[in-house]
C-alpha positions as CSV (number, residue, x, y, z in Angstrom):
1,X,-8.8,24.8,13.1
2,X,-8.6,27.3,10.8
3,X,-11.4,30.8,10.1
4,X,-11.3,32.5,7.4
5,X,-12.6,36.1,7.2
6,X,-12.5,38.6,4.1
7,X,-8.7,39.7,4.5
8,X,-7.4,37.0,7.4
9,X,-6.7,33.8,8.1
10,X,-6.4,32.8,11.3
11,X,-4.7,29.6,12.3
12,X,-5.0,28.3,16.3
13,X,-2.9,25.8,17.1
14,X,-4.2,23.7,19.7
15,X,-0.9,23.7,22.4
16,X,1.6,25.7,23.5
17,X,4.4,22.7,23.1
18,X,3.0,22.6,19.0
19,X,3.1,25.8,18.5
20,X,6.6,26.2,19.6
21,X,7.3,23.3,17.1
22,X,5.7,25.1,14.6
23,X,7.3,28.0,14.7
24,X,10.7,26.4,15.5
25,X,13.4,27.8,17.2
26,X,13.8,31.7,17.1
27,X,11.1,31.4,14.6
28,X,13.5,29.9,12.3
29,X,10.5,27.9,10.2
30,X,7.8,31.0,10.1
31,X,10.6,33.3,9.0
32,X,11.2,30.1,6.1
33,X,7.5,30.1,5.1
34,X,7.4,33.9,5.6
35,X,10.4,34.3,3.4
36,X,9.0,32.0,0.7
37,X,5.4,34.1,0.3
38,X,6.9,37.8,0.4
39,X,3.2,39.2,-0.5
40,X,1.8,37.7,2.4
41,X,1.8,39.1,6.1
42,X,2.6,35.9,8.6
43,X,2.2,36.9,12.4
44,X,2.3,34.8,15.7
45,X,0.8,35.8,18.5
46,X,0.0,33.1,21.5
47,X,-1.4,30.0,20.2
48,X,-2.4,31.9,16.8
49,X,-1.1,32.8,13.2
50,X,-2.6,35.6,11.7
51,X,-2.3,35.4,7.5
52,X,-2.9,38.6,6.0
53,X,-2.8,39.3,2.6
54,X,-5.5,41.0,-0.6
55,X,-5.0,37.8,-2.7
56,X,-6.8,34.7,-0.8
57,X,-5.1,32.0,-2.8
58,X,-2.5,32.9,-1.5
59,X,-3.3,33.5,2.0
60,X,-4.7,29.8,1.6
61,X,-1.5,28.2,0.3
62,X,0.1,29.7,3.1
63,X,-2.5,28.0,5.4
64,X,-2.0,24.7,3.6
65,X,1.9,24.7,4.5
66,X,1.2,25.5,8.3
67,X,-1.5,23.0,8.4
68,X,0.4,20.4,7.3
69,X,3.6,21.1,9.3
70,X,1.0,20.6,12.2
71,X,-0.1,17.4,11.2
72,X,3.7,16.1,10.9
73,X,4.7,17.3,14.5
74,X,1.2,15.7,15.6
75,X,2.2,12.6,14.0
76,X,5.5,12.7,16.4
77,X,7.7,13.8,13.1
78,X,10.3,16.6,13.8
79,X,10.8,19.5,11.6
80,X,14.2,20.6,10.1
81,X,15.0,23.6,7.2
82,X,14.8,20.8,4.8
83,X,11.6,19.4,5.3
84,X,10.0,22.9,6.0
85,X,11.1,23.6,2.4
86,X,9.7,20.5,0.5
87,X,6.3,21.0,2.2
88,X,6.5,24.3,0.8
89,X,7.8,23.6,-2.6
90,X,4.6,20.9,-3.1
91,X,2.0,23.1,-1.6
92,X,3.1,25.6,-4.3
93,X,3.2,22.7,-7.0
94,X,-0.1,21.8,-5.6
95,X,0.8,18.1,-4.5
96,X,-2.2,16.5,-2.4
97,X,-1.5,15.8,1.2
98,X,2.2,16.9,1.7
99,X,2.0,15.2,5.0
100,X,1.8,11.9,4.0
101,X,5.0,11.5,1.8
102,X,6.8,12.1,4.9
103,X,4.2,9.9,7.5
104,X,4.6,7.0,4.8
105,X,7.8,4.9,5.9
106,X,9.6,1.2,4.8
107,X,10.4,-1.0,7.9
108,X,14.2,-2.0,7.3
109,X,15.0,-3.1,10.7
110,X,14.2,-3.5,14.7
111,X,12.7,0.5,14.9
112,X,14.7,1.3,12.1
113,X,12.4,3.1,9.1
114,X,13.4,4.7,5.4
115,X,10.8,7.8,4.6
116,X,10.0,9.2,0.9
117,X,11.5,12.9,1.0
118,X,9.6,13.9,-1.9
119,X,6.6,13.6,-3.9
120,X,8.1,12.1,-6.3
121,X,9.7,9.1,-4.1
122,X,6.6,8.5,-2.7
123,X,4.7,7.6,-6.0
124,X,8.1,5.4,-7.2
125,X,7.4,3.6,-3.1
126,X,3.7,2.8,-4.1
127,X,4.5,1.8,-7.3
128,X,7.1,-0.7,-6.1
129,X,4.3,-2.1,-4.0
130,X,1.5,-2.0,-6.3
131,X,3.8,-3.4,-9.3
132,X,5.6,-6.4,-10.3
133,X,8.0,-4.9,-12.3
134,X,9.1,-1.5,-11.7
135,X,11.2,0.8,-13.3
136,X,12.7,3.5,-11.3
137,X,14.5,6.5,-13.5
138,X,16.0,9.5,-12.8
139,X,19.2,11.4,-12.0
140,X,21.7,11.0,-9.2
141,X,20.5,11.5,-5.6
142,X,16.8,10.9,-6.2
143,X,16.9,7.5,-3.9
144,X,16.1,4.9,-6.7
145,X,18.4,2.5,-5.3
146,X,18.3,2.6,-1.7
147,X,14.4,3.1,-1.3
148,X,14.1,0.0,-4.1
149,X,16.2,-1.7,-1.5
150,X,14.5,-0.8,1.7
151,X,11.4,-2.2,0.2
152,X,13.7,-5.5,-0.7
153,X,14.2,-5.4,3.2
154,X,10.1,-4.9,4.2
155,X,9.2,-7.9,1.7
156,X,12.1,-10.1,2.9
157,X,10.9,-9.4,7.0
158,X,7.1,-9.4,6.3
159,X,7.6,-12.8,4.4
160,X,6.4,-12.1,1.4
161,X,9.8,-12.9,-0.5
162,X,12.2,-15.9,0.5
163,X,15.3,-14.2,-0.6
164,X,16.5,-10.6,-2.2
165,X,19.0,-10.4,-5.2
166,X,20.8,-7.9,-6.2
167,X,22.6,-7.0,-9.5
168,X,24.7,-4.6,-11.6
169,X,26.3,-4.8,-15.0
170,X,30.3,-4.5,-14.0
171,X,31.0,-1.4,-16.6
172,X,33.6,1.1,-15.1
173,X,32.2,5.2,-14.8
174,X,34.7,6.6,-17.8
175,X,37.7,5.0,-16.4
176,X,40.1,1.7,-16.5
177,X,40.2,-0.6,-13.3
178,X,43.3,-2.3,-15.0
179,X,43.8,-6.1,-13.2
180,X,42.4,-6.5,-10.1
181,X,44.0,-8.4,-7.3
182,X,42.1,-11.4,-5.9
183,X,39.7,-14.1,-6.8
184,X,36.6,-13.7,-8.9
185,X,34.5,-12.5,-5.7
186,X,37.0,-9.9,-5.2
187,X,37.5,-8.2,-8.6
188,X,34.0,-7.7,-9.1
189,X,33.3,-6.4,-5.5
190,X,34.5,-2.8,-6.7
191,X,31.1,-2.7,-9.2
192,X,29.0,-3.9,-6.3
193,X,30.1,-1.7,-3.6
194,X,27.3,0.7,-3.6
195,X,24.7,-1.9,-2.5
196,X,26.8,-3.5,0.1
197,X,26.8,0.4,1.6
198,X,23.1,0.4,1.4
199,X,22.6,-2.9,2.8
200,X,25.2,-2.2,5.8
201,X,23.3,1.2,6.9
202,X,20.0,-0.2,6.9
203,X,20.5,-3.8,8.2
204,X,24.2,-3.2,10.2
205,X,27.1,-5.1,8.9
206,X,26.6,-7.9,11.1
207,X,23.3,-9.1,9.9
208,X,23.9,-8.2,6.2
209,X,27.1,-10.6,6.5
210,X,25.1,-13.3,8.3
211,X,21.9,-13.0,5.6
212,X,24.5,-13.2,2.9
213,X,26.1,-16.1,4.3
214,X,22.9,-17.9,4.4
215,X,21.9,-17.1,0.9
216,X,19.1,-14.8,1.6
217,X,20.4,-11.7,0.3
218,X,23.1,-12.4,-2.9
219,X,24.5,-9.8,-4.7
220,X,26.2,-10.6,-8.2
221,X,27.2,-9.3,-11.3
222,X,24.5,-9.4,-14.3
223,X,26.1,-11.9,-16.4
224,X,25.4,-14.4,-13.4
225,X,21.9,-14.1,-14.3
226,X,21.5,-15.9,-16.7
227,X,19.8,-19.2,-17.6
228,X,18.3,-18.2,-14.0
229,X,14.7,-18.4,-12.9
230,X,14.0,-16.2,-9.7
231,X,11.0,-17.3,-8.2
232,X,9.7,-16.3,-4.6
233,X,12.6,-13.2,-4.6
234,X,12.9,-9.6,-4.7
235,X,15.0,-8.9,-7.1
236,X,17.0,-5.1,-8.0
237,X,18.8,-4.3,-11.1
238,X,20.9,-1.4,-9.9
239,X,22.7,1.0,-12.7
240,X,20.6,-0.4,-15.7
241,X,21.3,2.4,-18.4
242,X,24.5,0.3,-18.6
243,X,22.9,-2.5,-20.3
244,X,22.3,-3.4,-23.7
245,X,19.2,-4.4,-25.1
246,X,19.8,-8.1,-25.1
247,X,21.2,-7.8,-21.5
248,X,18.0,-6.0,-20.1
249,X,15.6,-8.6,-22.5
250,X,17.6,-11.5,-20.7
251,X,17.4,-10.4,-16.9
252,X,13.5,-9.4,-17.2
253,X,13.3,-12.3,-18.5
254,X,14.6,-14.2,-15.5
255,X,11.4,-12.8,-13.3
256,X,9.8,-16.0,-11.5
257,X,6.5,-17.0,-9.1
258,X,6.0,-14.5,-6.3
259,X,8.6,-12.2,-7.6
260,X,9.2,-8.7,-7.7
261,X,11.8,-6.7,-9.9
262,X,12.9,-3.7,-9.5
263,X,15.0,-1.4,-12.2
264,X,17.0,1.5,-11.5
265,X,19.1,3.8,-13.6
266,X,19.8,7.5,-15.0
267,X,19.9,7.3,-18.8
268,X,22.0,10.1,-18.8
269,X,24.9,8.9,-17.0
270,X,25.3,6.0,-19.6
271,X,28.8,4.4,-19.6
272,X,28.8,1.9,-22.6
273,X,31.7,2.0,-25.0
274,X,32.0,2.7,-28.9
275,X,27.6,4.5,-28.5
276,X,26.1,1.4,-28.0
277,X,22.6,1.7,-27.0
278,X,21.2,1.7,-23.7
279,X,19.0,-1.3,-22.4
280,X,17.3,1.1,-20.1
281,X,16.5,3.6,-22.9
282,X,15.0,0.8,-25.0
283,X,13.0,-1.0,-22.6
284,X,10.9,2.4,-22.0
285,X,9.5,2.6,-25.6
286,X,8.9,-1.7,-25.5
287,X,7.5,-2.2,-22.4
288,X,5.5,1.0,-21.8
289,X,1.9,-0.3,-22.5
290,X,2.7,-3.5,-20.9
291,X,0.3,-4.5,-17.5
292,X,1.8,-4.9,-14.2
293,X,4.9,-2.7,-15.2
294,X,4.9,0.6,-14.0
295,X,7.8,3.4,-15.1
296,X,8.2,6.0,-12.5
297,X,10.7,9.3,-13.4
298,X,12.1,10.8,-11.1
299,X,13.5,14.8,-11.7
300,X,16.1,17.0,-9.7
301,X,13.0,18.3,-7.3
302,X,13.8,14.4,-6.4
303,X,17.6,14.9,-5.3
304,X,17.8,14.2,-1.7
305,X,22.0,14.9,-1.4
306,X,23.5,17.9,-0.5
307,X,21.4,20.8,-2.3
308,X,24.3,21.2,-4.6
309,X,23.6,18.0,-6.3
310,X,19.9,19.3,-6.8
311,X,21.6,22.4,-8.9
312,X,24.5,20.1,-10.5
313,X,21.5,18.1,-11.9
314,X,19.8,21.3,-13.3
315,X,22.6,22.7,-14.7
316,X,23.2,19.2,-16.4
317,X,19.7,19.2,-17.9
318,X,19.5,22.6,-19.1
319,X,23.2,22.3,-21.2
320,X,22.0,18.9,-22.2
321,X,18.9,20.5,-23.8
322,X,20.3,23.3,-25.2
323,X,23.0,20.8,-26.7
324,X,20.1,18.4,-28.6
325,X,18.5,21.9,-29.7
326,X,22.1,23.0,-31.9
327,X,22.4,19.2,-33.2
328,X,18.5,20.1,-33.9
């Protein structure tokens, strides 16, 4: 419960045991939230947080992030610096119920759960359900391909799919793979790699190998796609902005009854040769007023890797768009 007067906020938090959550140890989450609204005055004392400030926005945004910190330890979540700082970072961008992008969660295994980190990832999860085709874009780290395949994992256990596929175009990231060894299985394996990695931290390597084995979850290279019909699958295009046109046209077109696809890419990590265009790029400005298609971006505020990445991205953007701007 929370009482406003004319210069205070006070916040009482209902235990002793919550309150020390809150607060974290040696303070180490008020000093966060204190650190990231200098004008306001944060105090604890007992079971209480005192806000004081002369702007009550602001002493009400700072109320927001407490408030919802509390309902995440309430709902048996544990707080870390990380989390403490994207519940910040929305209340100040004003995203509704901060909370519940991190109470939200993908079943992927016996206890096991994936979470959205972000605003963001949570609006590309409930577009993945709510959608039959979904297009998920955005830069490196944001979680297109591994949330896109923990929902593959909920479908396949809840039954609503029979079987999940999964697909990349086998184009190299700027350099030559020369001859590799092996049979067909095996030179290709090097493209696919990234979604065995998924499917062995979610699932364990001893189920993904027996689901494979089976047939339930296939993973291929795009040219096996077609003259293909998918029906009753869940089906994930990983790395799409390495398409062409005509490749993207002919694996939408493979979508089947009580099927679900899901497209993934960063259209500015494109690795064609000779400027070819980009299937992913395309498909955005033919698709885009089509029902039952939904096109989520995804921005840097979406990078869930090492905080570095978050910047690397940035700093990417911003020279990118200064770039077009000379050519301009």
């Amino acid at each position: 419960m929370t009482t406003p007067t004319a210069t205070q906020i006070r916040i009482r938090v209902p235990s002793n045991h919550l309150m020390v959550d809150l607060l974290g140890e040696r303070d180490t989450f008020l000093k966060q939230v204190d650190a990231a609204f200098p004008a306001a005055r944060i105090v604890a004392r007992g079971n209480e947080i005192v806000i004081e400030n002369t702007m009550p926005d602001l002493g009400e945004m700072v109320r927001t992030v407490f408030d919802e910190l509390l309902i995440l330890i309430q709902e048996g979540e544990r707080l870390d610096e990380d989390r403490v700082d994207r519940v910040i970072d929305m209340v100040k961008k004003d995203v509704p119920s901060p909370s519940g992008v991190f109470t939200d969660s993908i079943k992927v295994g016996r206890g096991k759960h994936v979470r959205p980190k972000t605003h963001g990832q949570k609006v590309y999860v409930d577009a993945v359900r709510d959608n039959t085709m979904i297009f998920g874009i955005g830069p490196a780290g944001t979680g297109k391909t591994y949330l896109a395949m923990a929902c593959a994992i909920e479908a396949l256990q809840s039954g609503s799919v029979r079987r999940i596929i999964l697909t990349r175009p086998a184009v190299e990231a700027g350099e030559r793979l020369g001859f590799l060894p092996g049979d067909l299985t095996a030179k290709v394996d090097p493209y696919l790699r990234p979604l065995y990695d998924a499917l062995y931290e979610m699932l364990g390597p001893e189920e993904t190998a027996r689901l494979m084995e089976r047939g339930t979850i296939e993973i291929a290279p795009l040219a096996y796609m077609r003259g293909r019909t998918l029906n009753d699958a869940f089906v994930v295009l990983d790395e799409a902005q390495n398409t062409s046109p005509e490749q993207m046209k002919m694996f939408l077109t493979r979508l089947g009854f009580n099927s679900k696809m899901v497209v993934t890419g960063d259209i500015t990590q494109v690795d064609l040769d000779g400027g070819r265009p980009s299937g992913l790029r395309t498909v955005r400005r033919v698709l885009r007023q089509v029902a039952g298609i939904s096109f989520v971006e995804l921005t840097g505020d979406d990078v869930v890797r090492h905080r570095i990445v978050a910047a690397i991205v940035e700093a990417y953007r911003q020279y990118e768009e200064k770039r077009r701007e000379k050519q301009a």
